[in-house]
C-alpha positions as a Markdown table, in Angstrom:
| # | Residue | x | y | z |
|---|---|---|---|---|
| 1 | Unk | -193.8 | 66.6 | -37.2 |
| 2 | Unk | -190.8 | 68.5 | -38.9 |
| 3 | Unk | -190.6 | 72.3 | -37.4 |
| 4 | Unk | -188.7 | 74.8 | -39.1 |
| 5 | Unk | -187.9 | 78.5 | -38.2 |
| 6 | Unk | -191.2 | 79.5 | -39.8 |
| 7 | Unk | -193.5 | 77.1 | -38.0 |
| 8 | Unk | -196.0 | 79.1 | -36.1 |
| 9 | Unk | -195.5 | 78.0 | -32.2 |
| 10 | Unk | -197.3 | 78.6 | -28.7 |
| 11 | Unk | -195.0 | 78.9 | -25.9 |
| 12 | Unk | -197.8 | 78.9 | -22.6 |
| 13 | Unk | -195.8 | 79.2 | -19.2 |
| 14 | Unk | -198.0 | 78.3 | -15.6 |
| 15 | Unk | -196.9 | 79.6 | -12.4 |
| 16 | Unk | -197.6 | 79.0 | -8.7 |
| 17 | Unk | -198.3 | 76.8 | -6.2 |
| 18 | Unk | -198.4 | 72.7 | -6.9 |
| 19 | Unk | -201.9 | 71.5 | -7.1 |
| 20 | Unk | -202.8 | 68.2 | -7.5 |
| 21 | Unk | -205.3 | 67.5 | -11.3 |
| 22 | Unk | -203.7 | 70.6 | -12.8 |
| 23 | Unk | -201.7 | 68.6 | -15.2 |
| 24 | Unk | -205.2 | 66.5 | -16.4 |
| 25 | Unk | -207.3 | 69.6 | -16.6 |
| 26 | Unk | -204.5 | 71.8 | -18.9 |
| 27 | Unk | -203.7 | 68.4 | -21.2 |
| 28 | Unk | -207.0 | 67.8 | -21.6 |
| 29 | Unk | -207.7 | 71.4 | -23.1 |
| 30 | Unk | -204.9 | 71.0 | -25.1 |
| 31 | Unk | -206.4 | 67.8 | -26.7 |
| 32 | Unk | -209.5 | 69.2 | -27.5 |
| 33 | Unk | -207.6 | 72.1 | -29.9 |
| 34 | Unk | -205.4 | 68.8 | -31.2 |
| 35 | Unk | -202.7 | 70.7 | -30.7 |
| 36 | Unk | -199.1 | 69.5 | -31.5 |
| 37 | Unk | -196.8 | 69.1 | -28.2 |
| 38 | Unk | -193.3 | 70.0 | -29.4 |
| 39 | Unk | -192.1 | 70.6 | -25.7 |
| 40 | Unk | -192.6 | 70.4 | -22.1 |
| 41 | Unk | -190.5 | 71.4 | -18.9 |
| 42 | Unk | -192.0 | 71.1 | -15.4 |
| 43 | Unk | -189.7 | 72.7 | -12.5 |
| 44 | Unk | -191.2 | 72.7 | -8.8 |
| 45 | Unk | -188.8 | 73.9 | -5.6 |
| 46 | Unk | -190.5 | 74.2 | -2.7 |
| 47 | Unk | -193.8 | 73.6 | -3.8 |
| 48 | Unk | -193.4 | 76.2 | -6.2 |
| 49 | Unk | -194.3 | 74.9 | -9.5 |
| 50 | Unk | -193.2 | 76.2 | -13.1 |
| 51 | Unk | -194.7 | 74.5 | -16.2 |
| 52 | Unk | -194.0 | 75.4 | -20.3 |
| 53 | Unk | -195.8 | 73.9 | -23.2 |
| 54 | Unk | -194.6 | 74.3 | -26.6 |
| 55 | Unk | -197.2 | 74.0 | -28.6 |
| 56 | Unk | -198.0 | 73.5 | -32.8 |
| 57 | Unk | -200.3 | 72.9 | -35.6 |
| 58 | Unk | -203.2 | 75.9 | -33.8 |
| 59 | Unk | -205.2 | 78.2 | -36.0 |
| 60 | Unk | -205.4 | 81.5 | -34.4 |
| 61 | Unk | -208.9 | 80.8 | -33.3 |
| 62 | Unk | -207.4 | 77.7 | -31.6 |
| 63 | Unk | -204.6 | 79.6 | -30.0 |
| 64 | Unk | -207.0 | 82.6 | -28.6 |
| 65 | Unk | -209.3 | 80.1 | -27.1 |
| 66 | Unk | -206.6 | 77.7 | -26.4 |
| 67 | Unk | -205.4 | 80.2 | -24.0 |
| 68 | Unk | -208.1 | 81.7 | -22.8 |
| 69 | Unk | -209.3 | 78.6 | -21.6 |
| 70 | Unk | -205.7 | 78.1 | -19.6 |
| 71 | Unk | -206.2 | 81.7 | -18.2 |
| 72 | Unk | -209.7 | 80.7 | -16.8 |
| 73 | Unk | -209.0 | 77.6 | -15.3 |
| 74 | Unk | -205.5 | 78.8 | -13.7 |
| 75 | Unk | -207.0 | 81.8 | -12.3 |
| 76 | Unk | -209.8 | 79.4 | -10.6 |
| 77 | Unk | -206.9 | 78.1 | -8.4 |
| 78 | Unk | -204.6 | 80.8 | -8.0 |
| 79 | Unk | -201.7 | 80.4 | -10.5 |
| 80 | Unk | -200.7 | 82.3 | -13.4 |
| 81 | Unk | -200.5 | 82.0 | -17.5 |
| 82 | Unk | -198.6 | 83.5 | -19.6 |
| 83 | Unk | -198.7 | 83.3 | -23.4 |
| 84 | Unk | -196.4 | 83.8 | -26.0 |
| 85 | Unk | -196.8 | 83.5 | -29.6 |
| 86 | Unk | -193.5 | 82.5 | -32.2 |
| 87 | Unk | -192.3 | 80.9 | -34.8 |
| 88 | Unk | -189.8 | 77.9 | -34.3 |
| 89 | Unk | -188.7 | 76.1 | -31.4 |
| 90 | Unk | -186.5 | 78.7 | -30.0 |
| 91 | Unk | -185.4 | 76.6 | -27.1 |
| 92 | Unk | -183.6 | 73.8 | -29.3 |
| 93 | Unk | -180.3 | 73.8 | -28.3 |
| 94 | Unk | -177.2 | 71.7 | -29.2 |
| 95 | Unk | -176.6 | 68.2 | -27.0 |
| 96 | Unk | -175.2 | 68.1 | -24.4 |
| 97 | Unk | -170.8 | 67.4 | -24.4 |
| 98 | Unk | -170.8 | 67.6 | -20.8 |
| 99 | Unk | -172.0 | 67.9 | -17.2 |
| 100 | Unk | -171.1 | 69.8 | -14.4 |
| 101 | Unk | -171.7 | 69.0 | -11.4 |
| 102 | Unk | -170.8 | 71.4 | -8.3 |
| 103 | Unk | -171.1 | 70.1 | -5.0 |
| 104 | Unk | -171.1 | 72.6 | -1.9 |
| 105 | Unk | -171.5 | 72.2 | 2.0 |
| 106 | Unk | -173.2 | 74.8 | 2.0 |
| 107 | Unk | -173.6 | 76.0 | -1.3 |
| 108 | Unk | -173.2 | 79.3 | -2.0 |
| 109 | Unk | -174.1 | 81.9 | -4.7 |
| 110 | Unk | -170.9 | 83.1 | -5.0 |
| 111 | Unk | -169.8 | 79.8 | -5.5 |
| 112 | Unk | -172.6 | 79.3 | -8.8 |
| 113 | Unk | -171.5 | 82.9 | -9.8 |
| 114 | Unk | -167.7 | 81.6 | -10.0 |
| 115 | Unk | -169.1 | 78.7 | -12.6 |
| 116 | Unk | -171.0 | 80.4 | -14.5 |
| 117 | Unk | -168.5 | 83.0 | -14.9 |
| 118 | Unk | -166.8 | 80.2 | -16.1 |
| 119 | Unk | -169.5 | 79.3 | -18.8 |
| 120 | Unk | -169.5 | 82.7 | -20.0 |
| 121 | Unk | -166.0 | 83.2 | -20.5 |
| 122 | Unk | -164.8 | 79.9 | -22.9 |
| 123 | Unk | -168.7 | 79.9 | -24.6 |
| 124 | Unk | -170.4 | 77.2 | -23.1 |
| 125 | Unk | -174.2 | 76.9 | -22.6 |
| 126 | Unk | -175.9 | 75.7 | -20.0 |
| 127 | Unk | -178.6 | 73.8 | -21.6 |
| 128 | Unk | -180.3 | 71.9 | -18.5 |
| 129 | Unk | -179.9 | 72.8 | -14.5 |
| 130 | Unk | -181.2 | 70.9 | -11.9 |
| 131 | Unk | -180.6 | 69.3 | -8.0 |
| 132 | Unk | -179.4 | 66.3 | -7.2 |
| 133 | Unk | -179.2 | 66.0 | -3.6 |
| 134 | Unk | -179.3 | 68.8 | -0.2 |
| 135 | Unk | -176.0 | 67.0 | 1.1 |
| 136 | Unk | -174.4 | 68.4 | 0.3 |
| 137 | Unk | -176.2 | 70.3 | -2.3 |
| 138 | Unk | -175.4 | 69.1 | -5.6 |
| 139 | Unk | -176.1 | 70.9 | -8.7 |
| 140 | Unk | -176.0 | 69.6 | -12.4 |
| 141 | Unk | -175.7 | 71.8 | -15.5 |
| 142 | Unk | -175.7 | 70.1 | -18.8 |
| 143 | Unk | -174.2 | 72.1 | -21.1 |
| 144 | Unk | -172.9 | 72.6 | -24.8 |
| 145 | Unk | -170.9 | 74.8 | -26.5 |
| 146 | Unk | -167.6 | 76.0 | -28.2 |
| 147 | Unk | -164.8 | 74.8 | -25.6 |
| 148 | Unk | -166.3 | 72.1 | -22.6 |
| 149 | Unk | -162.5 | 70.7 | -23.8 |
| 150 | Unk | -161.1 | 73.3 | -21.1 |
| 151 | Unk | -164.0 | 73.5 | -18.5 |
| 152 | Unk | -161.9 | 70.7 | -16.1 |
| 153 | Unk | -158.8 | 72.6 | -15.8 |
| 154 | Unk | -160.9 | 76.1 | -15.4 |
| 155 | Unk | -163.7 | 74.9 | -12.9 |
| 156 | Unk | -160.7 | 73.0 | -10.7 |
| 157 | Unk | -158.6 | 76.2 | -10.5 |
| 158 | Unk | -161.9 | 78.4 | -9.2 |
| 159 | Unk | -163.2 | 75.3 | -7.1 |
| 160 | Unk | -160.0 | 75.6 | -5.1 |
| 161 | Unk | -160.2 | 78.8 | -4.8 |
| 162 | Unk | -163.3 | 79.6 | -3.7 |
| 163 | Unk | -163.6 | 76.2 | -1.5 |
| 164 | Unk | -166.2 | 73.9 | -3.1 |
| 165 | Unk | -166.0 | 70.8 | -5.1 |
| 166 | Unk | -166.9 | 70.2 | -8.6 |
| 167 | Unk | -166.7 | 68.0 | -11.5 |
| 168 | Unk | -166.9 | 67.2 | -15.4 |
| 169 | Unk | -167.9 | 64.0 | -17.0 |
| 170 | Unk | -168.6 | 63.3 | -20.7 |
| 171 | Unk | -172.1 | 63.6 | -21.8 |
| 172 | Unk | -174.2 | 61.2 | -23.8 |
| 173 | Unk | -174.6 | 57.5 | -23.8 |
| 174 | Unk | -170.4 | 56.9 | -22.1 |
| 175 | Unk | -171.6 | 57.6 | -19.1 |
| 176 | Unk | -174.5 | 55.0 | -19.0 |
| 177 | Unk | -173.8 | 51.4 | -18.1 |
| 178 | Unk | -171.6 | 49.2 | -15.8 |
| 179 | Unk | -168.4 | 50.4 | -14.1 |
| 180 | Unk | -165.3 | 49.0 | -12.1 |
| 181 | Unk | -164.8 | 51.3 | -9.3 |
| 182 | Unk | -161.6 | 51.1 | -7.1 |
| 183 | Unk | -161.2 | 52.7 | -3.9 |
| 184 | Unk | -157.9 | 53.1 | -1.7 |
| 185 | Unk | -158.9 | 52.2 | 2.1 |
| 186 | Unk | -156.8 | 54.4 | 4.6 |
| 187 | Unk | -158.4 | 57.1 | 5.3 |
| 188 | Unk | -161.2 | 56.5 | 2.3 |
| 189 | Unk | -162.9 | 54.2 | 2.7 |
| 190 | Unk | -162.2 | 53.9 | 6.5 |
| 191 | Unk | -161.1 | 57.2 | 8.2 |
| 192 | Unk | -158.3 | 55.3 | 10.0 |
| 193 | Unk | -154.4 | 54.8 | 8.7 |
| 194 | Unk | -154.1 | 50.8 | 10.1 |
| 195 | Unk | -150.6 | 51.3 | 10.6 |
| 196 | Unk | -150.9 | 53.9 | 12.9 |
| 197 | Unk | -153.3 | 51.6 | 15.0 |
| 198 | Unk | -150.9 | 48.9 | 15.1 |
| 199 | Unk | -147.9 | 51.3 | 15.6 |
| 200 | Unk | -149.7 | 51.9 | 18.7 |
| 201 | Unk | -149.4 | 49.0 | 20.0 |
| 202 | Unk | -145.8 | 49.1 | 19.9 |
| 203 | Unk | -146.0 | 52.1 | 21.3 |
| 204 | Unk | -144.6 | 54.5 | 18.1 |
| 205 | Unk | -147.4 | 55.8 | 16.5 |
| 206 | Unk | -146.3 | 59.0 | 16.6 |
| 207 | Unk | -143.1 | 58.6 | 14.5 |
| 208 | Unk | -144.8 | 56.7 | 12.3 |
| 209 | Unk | -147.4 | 58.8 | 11.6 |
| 210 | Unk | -144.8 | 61.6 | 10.5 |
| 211 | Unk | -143.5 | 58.6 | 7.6 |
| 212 | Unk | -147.2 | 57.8 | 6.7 |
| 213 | Unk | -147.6 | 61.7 | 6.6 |
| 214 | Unk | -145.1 | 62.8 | 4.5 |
| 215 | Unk | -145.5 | 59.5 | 2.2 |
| 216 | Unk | -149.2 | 60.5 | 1.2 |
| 217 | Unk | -147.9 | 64.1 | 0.7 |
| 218 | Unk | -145.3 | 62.8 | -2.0 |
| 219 | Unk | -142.5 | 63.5 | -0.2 |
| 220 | Unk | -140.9 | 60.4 | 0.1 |
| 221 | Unk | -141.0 | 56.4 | -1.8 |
| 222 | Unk | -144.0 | 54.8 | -0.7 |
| 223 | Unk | -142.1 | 51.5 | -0.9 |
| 224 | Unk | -139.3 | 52.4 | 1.0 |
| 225 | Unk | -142.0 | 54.3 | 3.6 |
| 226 | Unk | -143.7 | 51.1 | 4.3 |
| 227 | Unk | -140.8 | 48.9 | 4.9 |
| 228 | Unk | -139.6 | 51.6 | 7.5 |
| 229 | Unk | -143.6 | 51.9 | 9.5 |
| 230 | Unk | -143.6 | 48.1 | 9.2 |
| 231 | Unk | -140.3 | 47.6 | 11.1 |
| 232 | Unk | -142.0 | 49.6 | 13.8 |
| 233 | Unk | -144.4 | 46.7 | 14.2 |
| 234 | Unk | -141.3 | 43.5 | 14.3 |
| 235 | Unk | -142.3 | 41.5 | 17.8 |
| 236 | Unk | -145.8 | 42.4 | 17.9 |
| 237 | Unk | -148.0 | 39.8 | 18.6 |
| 238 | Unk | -150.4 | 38.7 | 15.5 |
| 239 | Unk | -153.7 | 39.0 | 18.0 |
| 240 | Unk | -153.4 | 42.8 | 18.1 |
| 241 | Unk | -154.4 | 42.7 | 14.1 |
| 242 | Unk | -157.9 | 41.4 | 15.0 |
| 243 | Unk | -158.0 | 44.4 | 17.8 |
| 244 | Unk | -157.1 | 46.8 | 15.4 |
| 245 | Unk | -159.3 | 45.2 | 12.9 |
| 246 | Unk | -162.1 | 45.6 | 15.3 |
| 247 | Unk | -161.6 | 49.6 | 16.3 |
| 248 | Unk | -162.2 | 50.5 | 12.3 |
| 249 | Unk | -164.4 | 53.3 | 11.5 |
| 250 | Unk | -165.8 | 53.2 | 8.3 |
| 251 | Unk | -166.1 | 56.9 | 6.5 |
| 252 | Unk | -169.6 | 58.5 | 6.4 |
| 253 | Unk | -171.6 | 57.2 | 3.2 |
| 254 | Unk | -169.2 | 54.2 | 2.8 |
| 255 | Unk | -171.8 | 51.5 | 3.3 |
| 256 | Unk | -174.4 | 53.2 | 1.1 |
| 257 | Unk | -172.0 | 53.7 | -1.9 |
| 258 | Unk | -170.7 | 49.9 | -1.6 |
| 259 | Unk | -174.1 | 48.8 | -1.9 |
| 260 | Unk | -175.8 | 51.3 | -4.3 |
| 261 | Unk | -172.8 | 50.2 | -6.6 |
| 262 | Unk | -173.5 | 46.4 | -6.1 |
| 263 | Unk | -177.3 | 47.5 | -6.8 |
| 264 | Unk | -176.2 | 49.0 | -10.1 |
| 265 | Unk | -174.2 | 46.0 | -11.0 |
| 266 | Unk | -171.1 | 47.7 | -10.2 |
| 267 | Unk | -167.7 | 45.9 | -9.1 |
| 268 | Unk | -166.1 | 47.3 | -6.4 |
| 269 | Unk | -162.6 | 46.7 | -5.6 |
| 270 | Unk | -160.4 | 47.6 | -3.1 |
| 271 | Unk | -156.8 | 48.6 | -3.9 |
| 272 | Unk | -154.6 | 49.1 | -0.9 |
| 273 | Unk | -151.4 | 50.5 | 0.6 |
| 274 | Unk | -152.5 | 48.6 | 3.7 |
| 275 | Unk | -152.3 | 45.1 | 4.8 |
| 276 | Unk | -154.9 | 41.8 | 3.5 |
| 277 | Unk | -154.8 | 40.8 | 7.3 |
| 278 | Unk | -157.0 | 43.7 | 7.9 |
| 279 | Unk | -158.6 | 44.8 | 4.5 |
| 280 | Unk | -160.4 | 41.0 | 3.6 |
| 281 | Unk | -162.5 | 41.1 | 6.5 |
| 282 | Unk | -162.9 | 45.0 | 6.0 |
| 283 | Unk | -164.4 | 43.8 | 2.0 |
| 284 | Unk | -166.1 | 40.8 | 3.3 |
| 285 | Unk | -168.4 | 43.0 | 4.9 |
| 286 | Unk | -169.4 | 45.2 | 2.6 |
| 287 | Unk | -169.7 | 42.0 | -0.1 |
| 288 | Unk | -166.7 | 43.4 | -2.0 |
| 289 | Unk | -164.4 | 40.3 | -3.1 |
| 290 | Unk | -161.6 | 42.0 | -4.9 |
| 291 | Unk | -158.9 | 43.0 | -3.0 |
| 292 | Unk | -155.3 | 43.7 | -3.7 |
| 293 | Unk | -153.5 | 45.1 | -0.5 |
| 294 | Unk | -149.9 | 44.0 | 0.8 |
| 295 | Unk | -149.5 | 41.1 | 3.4 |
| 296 | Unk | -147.3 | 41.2 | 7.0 |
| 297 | Unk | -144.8 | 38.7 | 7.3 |
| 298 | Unk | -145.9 | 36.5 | 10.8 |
| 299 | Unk | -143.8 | 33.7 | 11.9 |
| 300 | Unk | -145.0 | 32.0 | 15.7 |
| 301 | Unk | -147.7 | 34.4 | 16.0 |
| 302 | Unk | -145.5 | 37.4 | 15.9 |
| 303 | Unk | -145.0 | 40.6 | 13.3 |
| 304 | Unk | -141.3 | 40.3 | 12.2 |
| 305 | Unk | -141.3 | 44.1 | 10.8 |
| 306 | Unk | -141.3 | 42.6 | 7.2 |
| 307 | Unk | -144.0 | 42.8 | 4.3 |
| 308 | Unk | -143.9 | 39.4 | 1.9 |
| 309 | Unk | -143.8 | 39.9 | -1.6 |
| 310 | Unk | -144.0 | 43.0 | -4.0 |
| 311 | Unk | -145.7 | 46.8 | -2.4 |
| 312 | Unk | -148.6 | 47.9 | -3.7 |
| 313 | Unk | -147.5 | 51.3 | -4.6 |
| 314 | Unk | -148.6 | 54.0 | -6.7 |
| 315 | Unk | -147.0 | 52.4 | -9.7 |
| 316 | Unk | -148.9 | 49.1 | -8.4 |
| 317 | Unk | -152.2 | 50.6 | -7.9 |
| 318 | Unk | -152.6 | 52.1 | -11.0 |
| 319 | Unk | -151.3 | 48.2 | -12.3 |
| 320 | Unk | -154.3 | 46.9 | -10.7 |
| 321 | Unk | -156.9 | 49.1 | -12.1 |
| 322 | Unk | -155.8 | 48.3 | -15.5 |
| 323 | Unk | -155.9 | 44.3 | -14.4 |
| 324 | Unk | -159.1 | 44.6 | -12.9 |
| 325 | Unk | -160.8 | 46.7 | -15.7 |
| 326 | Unk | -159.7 | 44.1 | -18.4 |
| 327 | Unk | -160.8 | 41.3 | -16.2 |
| 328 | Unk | -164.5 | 42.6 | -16.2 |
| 329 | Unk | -164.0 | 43.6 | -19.7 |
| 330 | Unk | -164.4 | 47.4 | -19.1 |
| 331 | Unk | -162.3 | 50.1 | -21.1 |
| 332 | Unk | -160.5 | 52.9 | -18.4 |
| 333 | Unk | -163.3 | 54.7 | -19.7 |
| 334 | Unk | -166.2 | 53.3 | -17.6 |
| 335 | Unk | -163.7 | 53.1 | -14.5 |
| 336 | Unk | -163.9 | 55.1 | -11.2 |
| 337 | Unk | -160.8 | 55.8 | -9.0 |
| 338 | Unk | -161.0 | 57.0 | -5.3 |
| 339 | Unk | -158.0 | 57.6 | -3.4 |
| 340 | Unk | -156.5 | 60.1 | -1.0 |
| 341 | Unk | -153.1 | 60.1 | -1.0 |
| 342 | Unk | -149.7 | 60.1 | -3.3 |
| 343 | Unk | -149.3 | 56.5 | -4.3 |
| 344 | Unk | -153.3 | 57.0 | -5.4 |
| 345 | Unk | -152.0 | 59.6 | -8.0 |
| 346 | Unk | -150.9 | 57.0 | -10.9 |
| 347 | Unk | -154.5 | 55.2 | -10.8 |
| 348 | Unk | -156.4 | 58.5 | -10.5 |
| 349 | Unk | -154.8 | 59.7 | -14.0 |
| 350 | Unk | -155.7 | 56.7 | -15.8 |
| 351 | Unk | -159.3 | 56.0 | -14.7 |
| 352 | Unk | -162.1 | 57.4 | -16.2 |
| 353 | Unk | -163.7 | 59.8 | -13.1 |
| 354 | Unk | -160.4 | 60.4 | -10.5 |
| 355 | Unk | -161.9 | 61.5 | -7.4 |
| 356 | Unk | -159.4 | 63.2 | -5.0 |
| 357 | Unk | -161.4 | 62.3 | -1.5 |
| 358 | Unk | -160.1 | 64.5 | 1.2 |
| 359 | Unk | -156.7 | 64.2 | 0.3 |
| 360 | Unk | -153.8 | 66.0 | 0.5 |
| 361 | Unk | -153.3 | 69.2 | -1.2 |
| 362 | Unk | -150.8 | 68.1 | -3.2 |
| 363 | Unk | -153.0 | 65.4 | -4.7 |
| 364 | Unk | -155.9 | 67.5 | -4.9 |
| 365 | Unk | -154.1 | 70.0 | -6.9 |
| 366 | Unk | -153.1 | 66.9 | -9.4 |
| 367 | Unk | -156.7 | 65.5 | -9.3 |
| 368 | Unk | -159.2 | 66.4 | -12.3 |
| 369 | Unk | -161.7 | 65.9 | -9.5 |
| 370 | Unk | -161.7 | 66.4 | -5.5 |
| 371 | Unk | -164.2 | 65.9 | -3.2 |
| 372 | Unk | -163.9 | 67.6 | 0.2 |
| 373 | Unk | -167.0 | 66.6 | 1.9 |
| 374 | Unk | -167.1 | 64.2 | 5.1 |
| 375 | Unk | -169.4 | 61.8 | 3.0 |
| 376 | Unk | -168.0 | 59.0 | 0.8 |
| 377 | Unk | -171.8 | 58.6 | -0.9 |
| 378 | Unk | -171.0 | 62.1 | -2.1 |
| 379 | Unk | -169.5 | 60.0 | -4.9 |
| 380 | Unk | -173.0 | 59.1 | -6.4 |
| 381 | Unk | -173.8 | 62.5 | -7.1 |
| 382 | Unk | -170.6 | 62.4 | -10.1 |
| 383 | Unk | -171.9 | 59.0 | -11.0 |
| 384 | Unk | -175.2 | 60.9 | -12.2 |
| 385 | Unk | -177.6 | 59.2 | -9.2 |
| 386 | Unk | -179.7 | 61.7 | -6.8 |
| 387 | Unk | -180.3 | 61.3 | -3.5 |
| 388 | Unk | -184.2 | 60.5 | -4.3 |
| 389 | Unk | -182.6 | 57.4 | -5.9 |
| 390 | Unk | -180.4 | 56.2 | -3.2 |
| 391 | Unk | -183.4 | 56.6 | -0.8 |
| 392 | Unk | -185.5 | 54.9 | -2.8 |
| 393 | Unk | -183.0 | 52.1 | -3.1 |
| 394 | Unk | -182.5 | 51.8 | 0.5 |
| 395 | Unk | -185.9 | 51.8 | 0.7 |
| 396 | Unk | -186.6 | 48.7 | -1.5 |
| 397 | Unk | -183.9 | 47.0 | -0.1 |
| 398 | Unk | -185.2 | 47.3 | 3.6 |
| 399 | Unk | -188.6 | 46.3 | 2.4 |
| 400 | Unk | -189.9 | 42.7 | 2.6 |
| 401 | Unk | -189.8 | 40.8 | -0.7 |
């Protein structure tokens, strides 16, 4: 039915507590008027429940009894109705162009305050709000208006500066469908640096920690880096990779975003500064089966300080992406890049969601998106899934077929 600006409407607005039938009893009233639905938002937090119909095509007889019957069968349980008469749909609003999502652990007011200030200030529109998960809390805005174009540089700079996280992603139907996602592994995906482990063995992991340091800070080659930590390891023997395989920690949420993205129909690969001795059996695990990481030099069952072959550097990672996404026939639009350090920096630029996680601060300050939260899952919440969604998927999954 085609509403205009002069189309008598009925905006009724219930309040209160959730009760179950509410929904049957107020429908059914509004079918026996054959009234016109144009509209309808329900919002419940807490058990607190807030429900709008935006009604058409009443008389004025209709619309008096119409409500009148809403007030006497709300007041019967203890919630509240309140009508307003108009003309139009007031409440349309232009599409979406983007979302916002603002992650917090906690989150705080001031932090909301600092986004919408945001909002206010380049004439954007929040159109929709709501929650995606409570760890950390995640809220969405939808929103429209005359300049989302500069919301990611503007929302990064306050983010950092007040201390929460928070994204933008295109709205609409781009951010539906399947994606390649590629995540680094030290200290991402697992919250170890393997070369530190094995440095340990040789009884150096402190030095080389400083190298690995001030590689994934940027300040020096990432090639050249490597070749120096893996001279550190020349003479070790090949069985301490296994033992070093076996000590890795995988981060918080890493197991539920591998398999909530395999669930989706995801591919997940694994692009690594690190070594294939130890990152294959890492992806066998987690049913991941693309890898690209560098490989140790062994002869006699010993390390001889050497890596075989080309480094998978920053230049190299970002190489890989751009393989792996024509492989699976993806544009760099519909890919996801997680990564923590420097030589991350090249493949976070190109893909389509860059997700600083944890990193340094010089890679979070060249991110369009960081994530400082201890939980890799947090990633979902950017993809556009809730927690309720995960749950439930872990749910199903645990459940007998």
């Amino acid at each position: 039915m085609p509403v205009d600006a002069n189309t008598p409407t009925l905006l009724i607005t219930v309040t209160g507590r959730e009760r179950t039938g509410l929904r049957r009893a107020l429908f059914a009233e509004v079918a026996r008027h054959d009234a016109v639905i144009l509209d309808i938002e329900q919002l419940i937090v807490r058990g607190s429940m807030t429900l709008t119909f935006l009604l058409t095509d009443l008389d004025a007889d209709a619309e008096a009894h119409l409500t009148g019957r809403f007030k006497e069968l709300c007041e019967k349980i203890g919630l509240q109705v309140h009508a307003e008469h108009g003309t139009g749909d007031l409440h349309r609003v232009d599409p979406a162009r983007a979302i916002v999502t603002v992650l917090g652990d906690p989150l705080r007011a001031s932090h909301v305050a600092r986004v919408t200030g945001v909002f206010t200030a380049l004439g954007v529109h929040a159109n929709h709000i709501r929650r995606l998960s409570t760890q950390p809390t995640t809220i969405q805005f939808y929103v429209s208006g005359s300049d989302v174009s500069a919301l990611r540089p503007a929302l990064a700079k306050v983010a950092a500066e007040a201390g929460f996280d928070v994204s933008v992603s295109p709205a609409g139907l781009r951010r539906f469908g399947r994606r390649l996602v590629v995540m680094d592994v030290d200290s991402t995906l697992i919250r170890d640096e393997v070369i530190e482990l094995l440095a340990a063995h040789a009884g150096r992991e402190r030095e080389v920690a400083a190298v690995t340091l001030r590689a994934m800070c940027g300040e020096l080659d990432f090639a050249a880096s490597l070749h120096e930590r893996v001279r550190a390891l020349a003479g070790l023997p090949e069985s301490v990779i296994g033992e070093v395989s076996a000590r890795l920690r995988l981060t918080p949420g890493a197991s539920t975003l591998v398999r909530t993205l395999h669930a989706l129909g995801d591919t997940v690969a694994l692009v690594s500064g690190g070594f294939t001795e130890v990152v294959e059996p890492l992806a066998a695990q987690l049913g991941i089966t693309r890898v690209y990481a560098n490989r140790l030099e062994i002869a006699d069952g010993v390390l001889t300080g050497r890596v075989l072959g080309h480094v998978v550097d920053r230049a190299a990672k970002a190489a890989a992406l751009r393989e792996l996404a024509a492989e699976e026939g993806l544009p760099l639009e519909r890919t996801v890049a997680i990564g923590d350090g420097a030589n991350d920096l090249d493949m976070l630029a190109i893909a389509g969601l860059g997700i600083a996680f944890n990193a340094k601060p010089a890679v979070r300050a060249a991110a369009a998106t960081a994530l400082n939260v201890p939980n890799l899952d947090a990633v979902l919440s950017l993809l556009d899934i809730s927690r309720d969604e995960i749950q439930a998927s872990e749910r199903e999954a645990a459940s007998p077929v």
